[in-house]
C-alpha positions in Angstrom: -58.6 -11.8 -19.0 -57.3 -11.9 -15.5 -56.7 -15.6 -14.7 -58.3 -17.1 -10.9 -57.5 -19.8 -8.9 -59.7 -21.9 -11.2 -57.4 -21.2 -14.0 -53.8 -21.7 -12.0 -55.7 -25.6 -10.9 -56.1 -26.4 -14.6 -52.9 -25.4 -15.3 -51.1 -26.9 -12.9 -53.2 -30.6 -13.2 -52.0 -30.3 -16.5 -48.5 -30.0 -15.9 -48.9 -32.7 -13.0 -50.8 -35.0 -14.8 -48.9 -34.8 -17.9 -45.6 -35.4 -16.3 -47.5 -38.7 -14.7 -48.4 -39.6 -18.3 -45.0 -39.7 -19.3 -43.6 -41.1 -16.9 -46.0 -43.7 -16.4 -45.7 -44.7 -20.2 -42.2 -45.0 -20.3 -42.3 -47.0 -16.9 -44.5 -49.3 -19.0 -42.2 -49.3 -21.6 -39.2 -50.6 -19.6 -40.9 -53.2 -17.6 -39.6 -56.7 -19.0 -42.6 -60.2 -19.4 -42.6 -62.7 -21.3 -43.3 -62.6 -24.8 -45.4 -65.2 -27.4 -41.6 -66.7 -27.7 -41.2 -67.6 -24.4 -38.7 -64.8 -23.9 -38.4 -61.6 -21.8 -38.2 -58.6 -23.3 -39.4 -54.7 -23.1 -43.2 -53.8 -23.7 -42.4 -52.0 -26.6 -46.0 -51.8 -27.9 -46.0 -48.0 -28.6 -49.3 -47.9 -31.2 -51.1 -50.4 -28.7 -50.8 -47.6 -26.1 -52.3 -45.3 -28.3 -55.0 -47.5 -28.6 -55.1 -47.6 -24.7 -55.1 -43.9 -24.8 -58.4 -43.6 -26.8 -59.9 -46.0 -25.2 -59.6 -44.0 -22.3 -60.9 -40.9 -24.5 -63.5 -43.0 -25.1 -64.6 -43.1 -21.5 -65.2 -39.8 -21.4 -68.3 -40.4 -23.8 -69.7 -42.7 -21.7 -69.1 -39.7 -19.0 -70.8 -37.3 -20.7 -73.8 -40.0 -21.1 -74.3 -40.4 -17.6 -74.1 -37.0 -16.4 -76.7 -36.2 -19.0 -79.0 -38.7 -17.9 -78.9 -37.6 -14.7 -79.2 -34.1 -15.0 -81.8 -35.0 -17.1 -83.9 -36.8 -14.7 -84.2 -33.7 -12.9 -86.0 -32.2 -15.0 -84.8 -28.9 -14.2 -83.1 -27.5 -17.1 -80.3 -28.6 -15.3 -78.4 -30.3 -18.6 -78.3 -27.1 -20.0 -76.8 -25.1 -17.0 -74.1 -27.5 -16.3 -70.6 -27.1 -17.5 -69.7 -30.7 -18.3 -73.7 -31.2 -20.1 -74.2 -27.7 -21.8 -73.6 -26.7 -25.6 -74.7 -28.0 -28.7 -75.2 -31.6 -28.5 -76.4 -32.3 -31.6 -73.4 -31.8 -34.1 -72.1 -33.4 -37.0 -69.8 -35.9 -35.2 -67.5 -36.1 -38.4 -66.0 -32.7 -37.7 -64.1 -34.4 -35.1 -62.9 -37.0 -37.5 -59.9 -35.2 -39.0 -58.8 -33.5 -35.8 -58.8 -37.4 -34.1 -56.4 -38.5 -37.3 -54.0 -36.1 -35.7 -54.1 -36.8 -32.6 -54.0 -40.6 -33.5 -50.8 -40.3 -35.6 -49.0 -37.4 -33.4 -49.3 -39.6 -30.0 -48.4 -43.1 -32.1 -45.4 -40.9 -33.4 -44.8 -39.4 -29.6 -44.9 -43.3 -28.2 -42.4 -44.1 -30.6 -40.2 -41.1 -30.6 -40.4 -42.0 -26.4 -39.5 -45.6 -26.9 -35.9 -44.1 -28.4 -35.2 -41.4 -26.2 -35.0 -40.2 -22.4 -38.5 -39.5 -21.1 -37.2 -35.9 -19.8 -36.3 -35.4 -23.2 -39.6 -36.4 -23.8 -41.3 -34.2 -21.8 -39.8 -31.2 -22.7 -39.5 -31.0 -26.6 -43.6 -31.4 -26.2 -43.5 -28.1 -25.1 -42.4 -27.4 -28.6 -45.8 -27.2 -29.9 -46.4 -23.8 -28.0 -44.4 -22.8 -31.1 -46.2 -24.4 -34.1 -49.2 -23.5 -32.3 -48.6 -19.9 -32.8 -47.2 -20.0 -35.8 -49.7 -21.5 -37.9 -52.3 -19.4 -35.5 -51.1 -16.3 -37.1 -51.4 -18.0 -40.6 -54.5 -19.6 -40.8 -56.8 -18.2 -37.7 -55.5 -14.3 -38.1 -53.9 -14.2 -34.5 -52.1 -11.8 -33.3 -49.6 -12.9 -31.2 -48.4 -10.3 -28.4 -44.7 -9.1 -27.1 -44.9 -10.7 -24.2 -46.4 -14.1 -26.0 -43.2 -13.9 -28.4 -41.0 -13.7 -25.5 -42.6 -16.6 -24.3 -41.9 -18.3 -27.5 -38.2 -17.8 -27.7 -37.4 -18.9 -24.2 -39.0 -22.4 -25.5 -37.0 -22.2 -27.9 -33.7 -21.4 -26.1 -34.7 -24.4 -24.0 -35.7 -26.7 -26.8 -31.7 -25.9 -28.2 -30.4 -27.2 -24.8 -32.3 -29.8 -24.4 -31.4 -31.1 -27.7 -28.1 -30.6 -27.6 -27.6 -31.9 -24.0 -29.3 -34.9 -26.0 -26.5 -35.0 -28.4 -23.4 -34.2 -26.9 -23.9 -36.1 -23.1 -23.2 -39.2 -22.4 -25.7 -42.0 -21.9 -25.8 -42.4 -17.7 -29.1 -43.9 -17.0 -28.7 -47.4 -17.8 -31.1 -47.5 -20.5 -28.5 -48.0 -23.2 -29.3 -45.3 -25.9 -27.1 -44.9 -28.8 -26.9 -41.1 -30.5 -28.7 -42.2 -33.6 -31.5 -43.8 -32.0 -31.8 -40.3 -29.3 -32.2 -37.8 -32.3 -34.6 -39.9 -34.4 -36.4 -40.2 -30.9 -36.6 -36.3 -30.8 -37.3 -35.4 -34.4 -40.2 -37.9 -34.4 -41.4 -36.0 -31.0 -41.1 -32.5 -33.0 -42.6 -33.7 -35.9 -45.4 -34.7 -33.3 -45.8 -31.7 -32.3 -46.2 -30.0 -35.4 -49.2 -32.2 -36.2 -50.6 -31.6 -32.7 -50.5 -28.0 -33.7 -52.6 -28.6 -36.9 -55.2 -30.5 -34.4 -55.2 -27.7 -32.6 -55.9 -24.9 -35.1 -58.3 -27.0 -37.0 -60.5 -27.3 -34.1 -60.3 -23.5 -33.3 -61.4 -22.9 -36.3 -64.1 -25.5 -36.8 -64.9 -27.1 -34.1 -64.8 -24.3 -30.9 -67.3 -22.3 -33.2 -69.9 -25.4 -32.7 -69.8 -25.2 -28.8 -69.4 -29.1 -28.4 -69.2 -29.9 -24.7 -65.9 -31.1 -24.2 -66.5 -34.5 -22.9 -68.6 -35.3 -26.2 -65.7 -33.9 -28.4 -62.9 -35.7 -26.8 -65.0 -38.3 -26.5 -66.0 -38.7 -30.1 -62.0 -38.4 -31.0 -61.4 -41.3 -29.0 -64.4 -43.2 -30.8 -62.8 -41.9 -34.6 -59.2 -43.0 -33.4 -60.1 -46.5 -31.7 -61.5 -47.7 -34.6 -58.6 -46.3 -37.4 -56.4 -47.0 -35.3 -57.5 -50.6 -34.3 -58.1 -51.2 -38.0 -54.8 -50.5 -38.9 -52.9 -52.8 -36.0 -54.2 -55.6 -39.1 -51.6 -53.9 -41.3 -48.9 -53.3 -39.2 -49.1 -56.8 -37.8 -47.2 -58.0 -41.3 -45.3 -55.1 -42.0 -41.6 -55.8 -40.8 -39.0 -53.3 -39.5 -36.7 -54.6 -37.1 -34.9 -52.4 -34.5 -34.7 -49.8 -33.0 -38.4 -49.1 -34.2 -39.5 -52.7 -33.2 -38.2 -55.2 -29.9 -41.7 -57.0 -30.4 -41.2 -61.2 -31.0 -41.9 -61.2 -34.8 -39.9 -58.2 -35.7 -43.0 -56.0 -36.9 -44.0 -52.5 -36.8 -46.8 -53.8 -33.8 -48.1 -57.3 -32.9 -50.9 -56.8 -30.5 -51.3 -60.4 -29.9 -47.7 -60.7 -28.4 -48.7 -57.1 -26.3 -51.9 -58.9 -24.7 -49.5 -62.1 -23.6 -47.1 -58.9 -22.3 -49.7 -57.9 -20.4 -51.2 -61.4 -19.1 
């Protein structure tokens, strides 16, 4: 399929808007506030952005909602003609639950991997997933990947070997203090991200794209799933202790969302 101008948009707000995300969260990560201790230090809150993020996915429920009710009120037919409204509306929401589980632990991974690492670095090793994407695509969905999609595939790679080793062998220039260790457990955790991204990916090819869920109500339901795991489990984390480099938080623990809400006050 030949792609249009439609097609080249998406792709390119995706690039656009992705680079903004990471940029954006790692601008949030470096600005210093005072913490439940009195003291300044880094908002380095990386599962209470994740919650933040599916929040957001969240909103795209309530999107959904009201474009339905409006299209609705039209009484037209027009709910079923629109892009954003159209499909099967009445699903079995849980087949979105184990798809949301991966996207909740790849992007708590990805904030934490971003935390120890350069946000270029960042940015580019989450193109690995084009990779594991294929890869399992062939194994579990019967894809057949083409010459051309290959050669696609080891040009990422080529890059993902320079980037990495530009990771380990350069010099730390930017001010932001990053010792070797703490770099390449950054990027493994973002690889290993991207590997369970993958597995989102090909599990809702295969189980979810057949259902022809309109996409607000399917991201949208994955940010209802994730909120609430993921909010559950900030009651957890809030007593488990680790220390640096995987925690600059007051009380030393894996995330303390009461000291991220004074952050943010």
């Amino acid at each position: 399929m030949a792609w249009t101008r439609y097609h080249f948009l998406l792709a390119g707000l995706m690039v656009t808007t992705g680079s903004i995300n990471t940029l954006t969260t790692k601008w949030a990560d470096r600005i210093e506030s005072i913490n439940r201790d009195g003291e300044l230090r880094q908002f380095d809150h990386p599962f209470v952005q994740a919650l933040s993020m599916f929040f957001g996915e969240i909103l795209c429920l309530v999107a959904f909602n009201v474009l339905y009710k409006v299209y609705s009120k039209r009484a037209d037919g027009s709910e079923d003609a629109n892009k954003f409204t159209k499909g099967n509306r009445s699903f079995n929401r849980f087949l979105l639950f184990i798809p949301a589980m991966c996207d909740m632990t790849a992007t708590s991974l990805m904030y934490i991997g971003l935390n120890l690492t350069y946000a270029a670095s960042f940015q580019m090793l989450r193109g690995s997933v084009i990779i594991f994407v294929a890869l399992l695509s062939v194994g579990f969905l019967e894809k057949v990947i083409k010459r051309q999609q290959w050669t696609g595939i080891f040009l990422v790679i080529i890059g993902l070997v320079v980037v990495a080793l530009a990771d380990v062998m350069s010099k730390d220039t930017s001010g932001e203090d990053f010792g070797r260790n703490s770099i390449i457990t950054g990027d493994l955790l973002i690889v290993l991200a991207q590997i369970i991204t993958s597995v989102q990916m090909v599990i809702e090819e295969k189980f979810v794209h057949a259902q022809d869920i309109p996409p607000l109500q399917a991201v949208g339901w994955e940010g209802v799933f994730g909120f609430i795991v993921l909010g559950l489990l900030h009651i957890p984390f809030y007593f488990i202790y680790v220390g640096p480099p995987f925690s600059n938080n007051a009380r030393g623990v894996l995330e303390d969302i009461i000291d991220a809400f004074i952050q943010i006050g």
